[in-house]
VOPAGU-2260 file (C-alpha; in pm, 1 decimal, decimal comma):
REM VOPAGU-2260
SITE   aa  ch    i         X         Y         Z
SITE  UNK   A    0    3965,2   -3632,1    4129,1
SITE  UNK   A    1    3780,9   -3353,0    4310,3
SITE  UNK   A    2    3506,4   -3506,6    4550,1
SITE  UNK   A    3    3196,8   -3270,6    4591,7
SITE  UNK   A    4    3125,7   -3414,7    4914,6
SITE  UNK   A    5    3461,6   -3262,5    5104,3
SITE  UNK   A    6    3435,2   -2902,8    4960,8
SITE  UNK   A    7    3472,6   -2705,9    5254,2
SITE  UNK   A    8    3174,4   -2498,4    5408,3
SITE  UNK   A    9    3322,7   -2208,4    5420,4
SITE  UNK   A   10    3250,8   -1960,4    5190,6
SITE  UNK   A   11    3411,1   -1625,5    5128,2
SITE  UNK   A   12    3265,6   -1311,4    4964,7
SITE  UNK   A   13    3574,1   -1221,4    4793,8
SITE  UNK   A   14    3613,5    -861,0    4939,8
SITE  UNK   A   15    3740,3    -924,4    5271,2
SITE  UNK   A   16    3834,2   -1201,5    5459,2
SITE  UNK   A   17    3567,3   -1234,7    5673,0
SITE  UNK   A   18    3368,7   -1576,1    5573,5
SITE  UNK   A   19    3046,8   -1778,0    5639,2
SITE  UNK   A   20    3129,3   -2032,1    5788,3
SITE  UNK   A   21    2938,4   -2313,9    6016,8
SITE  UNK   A   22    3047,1   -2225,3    6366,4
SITE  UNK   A   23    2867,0   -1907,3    6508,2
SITE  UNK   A   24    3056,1   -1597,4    6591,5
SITE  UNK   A   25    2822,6   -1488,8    6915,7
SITE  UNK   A   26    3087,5   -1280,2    7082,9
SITE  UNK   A   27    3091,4   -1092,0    6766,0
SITE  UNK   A   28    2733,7   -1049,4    6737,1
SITE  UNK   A   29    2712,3    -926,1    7100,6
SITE  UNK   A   30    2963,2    -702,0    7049,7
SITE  UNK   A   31    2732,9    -552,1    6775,1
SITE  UNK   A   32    2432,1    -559,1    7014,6
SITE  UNK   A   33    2632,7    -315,6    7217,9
SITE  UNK   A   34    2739,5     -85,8    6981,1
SITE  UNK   A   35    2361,1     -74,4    6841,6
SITE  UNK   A   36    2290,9       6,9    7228,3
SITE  UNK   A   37    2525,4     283,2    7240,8
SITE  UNK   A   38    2450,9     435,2    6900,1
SITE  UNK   A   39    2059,8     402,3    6975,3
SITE  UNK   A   40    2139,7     610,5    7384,7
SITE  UNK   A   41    2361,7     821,1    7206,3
SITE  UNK   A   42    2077,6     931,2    6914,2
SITE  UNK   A   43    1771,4     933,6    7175,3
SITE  UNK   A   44    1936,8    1024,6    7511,4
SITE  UNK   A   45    1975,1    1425,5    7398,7
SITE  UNK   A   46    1563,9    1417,8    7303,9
SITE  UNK   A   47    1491,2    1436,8    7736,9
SITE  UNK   A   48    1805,5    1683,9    7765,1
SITE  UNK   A   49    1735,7    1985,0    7511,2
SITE  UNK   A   50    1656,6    2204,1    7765,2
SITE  UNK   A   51    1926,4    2198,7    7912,6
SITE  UNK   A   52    2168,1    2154,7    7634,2
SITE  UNK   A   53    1972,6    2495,4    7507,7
SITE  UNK   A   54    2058,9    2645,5    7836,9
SITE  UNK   A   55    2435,8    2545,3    7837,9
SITE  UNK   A   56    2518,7    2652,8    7502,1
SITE  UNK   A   57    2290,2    2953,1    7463,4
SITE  UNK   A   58    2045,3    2783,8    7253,6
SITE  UNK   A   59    1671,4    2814,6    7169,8
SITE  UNK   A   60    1483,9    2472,1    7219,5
SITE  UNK   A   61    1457,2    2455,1    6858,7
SITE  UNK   A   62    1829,9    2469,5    6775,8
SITE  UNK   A   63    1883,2    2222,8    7020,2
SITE  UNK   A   64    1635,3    2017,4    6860,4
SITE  UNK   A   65    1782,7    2028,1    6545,7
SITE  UNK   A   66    2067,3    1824,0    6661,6
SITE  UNK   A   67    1812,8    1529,5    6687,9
SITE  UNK   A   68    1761,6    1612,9    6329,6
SITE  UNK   A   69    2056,9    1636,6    6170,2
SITE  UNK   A   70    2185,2    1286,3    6299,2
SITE  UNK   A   71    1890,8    1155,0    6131,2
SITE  UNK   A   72    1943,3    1359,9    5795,0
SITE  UNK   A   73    2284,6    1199,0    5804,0
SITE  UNK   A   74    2198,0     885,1    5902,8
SITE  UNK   A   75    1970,3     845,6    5582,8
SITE  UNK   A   76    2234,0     921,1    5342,3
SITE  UNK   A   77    2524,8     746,0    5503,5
SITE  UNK   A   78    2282,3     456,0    5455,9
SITE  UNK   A   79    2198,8     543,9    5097,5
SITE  UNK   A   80    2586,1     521,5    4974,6
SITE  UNK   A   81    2777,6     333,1    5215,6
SITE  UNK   A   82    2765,1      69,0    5008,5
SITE  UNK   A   83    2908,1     216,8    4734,1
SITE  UNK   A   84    3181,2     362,2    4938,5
SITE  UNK   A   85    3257,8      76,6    5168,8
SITE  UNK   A   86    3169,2    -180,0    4902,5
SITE  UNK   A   87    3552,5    -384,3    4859,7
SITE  UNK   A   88    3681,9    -269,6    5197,5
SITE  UNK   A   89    3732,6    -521,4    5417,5
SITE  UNK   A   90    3340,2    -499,6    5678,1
SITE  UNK   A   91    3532,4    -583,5    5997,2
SITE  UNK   A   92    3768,7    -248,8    5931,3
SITE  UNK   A   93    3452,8     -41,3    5795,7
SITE  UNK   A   94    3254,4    -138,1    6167,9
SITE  UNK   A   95    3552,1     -42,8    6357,3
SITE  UNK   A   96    3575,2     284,5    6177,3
SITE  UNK   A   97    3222,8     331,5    6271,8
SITE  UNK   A   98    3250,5     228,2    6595,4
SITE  UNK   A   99    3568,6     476,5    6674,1
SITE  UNK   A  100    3348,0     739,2    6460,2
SITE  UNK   A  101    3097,5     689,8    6759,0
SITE  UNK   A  102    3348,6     730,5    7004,5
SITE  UNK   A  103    3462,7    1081,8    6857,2
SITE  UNK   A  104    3118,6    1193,8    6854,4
SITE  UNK   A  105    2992,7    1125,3    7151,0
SITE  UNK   A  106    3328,9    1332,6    7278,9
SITE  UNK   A  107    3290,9    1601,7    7020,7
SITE  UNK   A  108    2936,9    1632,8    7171,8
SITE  UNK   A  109    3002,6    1599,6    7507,6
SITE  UNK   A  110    3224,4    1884,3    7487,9
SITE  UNK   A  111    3078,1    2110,8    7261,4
SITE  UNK   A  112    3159,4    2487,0    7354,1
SITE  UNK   A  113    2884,0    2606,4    7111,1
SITE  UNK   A  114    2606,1    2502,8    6845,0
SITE  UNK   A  115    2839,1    2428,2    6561,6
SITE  UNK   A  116    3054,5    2161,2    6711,2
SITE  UNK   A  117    2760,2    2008,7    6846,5
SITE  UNK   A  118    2569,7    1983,3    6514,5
SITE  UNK   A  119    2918,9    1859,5    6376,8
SITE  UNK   A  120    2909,3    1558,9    6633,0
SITE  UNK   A  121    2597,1    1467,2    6552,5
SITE  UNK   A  122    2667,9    1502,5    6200,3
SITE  UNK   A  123    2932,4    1244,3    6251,1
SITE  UNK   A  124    2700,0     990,9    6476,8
SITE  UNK   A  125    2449,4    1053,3    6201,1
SITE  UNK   A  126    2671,9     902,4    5982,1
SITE  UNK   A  127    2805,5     600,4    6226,8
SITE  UNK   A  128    2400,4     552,5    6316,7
SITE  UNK   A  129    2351,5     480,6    5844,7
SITE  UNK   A  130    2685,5     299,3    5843,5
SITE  UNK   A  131    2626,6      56,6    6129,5
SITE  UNK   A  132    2235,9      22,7    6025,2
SITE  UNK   A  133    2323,3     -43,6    5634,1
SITE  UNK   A  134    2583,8    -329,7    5731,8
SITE  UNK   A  135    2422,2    -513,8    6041,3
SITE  UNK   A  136    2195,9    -757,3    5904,3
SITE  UNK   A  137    2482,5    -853,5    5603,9
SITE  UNK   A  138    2769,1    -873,5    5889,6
SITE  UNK   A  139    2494,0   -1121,8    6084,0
SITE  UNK   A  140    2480,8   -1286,6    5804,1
SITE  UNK   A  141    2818,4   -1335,3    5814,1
SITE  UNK   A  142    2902,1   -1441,3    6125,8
SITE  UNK   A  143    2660,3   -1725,1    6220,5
SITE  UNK   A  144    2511,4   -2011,6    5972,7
SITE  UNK   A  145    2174,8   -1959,0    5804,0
SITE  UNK   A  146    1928,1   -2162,6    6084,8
SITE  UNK   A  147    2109,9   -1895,2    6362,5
SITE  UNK   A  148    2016,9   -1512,5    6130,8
SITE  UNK   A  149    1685,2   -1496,0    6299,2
SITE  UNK   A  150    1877,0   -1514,0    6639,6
SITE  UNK   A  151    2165,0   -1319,8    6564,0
SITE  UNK   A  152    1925,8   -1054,6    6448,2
SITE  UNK   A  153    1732,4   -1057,6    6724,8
SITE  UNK   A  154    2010,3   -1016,8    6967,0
SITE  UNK   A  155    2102,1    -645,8    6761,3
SITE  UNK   A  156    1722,8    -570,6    6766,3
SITE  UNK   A  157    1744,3    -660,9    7157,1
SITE  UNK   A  158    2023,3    -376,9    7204,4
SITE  UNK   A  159    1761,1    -107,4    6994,2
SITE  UNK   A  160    1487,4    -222,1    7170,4
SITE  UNK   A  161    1649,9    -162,9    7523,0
SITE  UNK   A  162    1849,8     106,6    7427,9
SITE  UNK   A  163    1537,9     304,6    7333,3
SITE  UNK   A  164    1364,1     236,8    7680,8
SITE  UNK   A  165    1611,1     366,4    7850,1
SITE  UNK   A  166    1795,7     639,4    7670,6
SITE  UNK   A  167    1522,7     887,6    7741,1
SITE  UNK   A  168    1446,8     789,5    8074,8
SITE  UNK   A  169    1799,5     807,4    8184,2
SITE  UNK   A  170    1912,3    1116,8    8009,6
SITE  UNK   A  171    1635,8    1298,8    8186,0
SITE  UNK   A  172    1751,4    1170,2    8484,9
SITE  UNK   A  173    2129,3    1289,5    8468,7
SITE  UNK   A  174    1962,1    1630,1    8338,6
SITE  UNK   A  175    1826,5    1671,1    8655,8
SITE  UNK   A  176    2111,6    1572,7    8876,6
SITE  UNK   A  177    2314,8    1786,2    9024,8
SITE  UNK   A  178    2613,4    1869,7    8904,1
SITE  UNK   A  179    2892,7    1805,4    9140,3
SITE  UNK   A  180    3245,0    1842,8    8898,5
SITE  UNK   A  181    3448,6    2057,3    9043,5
SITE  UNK   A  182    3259,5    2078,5    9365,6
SITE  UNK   A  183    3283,8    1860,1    9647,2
């Protein structure tokens, strides 16, 4: 006979295998607080550099300003239909998609030779910046029990909030360094 008391707390969503379960995943949830870091430095960090990204690719301030704006464009409709896209796949596959897709980006961007490339990797961290956003509070959630979401969440807030005071601050700073590649 089936005893309610010994049901198992663990609880699974039924389409992927990650599960709620008692124990809290914290390594997991800081390793979220540092992607939100990165993706939040990646987004802002260009704002203090368009000058000189204008200068470098042979830009007006305004085009170079409209790779702010595109990441956000994308970032709003990622948001609005990744969960129709990424609805059965498995979340921990879907973040590291996202997270790679922020790797590419920030190299695609790094390296643009011209405007388009550079609007195309901000496209793609655009879309990374609505993925990651659109699944973080569900994938806390997830990963620690109920009396531990207000934590978990504010850890991933933490890595916004210090993200964004320093992004700015330190991309200014590197704009203004010297550049020494290539010469000793």
């Amino acid at each position: 006979m089936n005893n309610p008391i010994n049901v198992s707390p663990r609880v699974t969503n039924g389409s992927d295998d990650i599960t709620k379960s008692e124990r809290p995943r914290w390594s997991a949830v800081f390793a979220m607080a540092l992607c939100v870091a990165v993706l939040i430095a990646s987004e802002f960090m260009p704002v203090s550099l368009l000058s000189p990204i204008a200068h470098d690719l042979g830009l007006t301030e305004g085009q170079a300003g409209q790779a702010i704006a595109i990441s956000g464009i994308f970032a709003v409709l990622t948001s609005l239909f990744i969960t129709v896209i990424a609805g059965r796949l498995d979340r921990r596959i879907v973040l590291i998609v996202f997270t790679s897709l922020m790797v590419f980006s920030g190299v695609v961007v790094a390296f643009a030779p011209n405007y388009l490339t550079l609007m195309a990797g901000r496209a793609l961290l655009g879309v990374t910046i609505g993925g990651f956003w659109s699944m973080s509070a569900a994938m806390i959630m997830r990963l620690v029990p109920a009396e531990s979401v207000p934590r978990g969440l504010a850890i991933i807030y933490a890595g916004n909030a210090l993200a964004s005071a320093i992004a700015a601050p330190m991309g200014s700073y590197h704009g203004g360094a010297p550049c020494r590649v290539g010469n000793p």
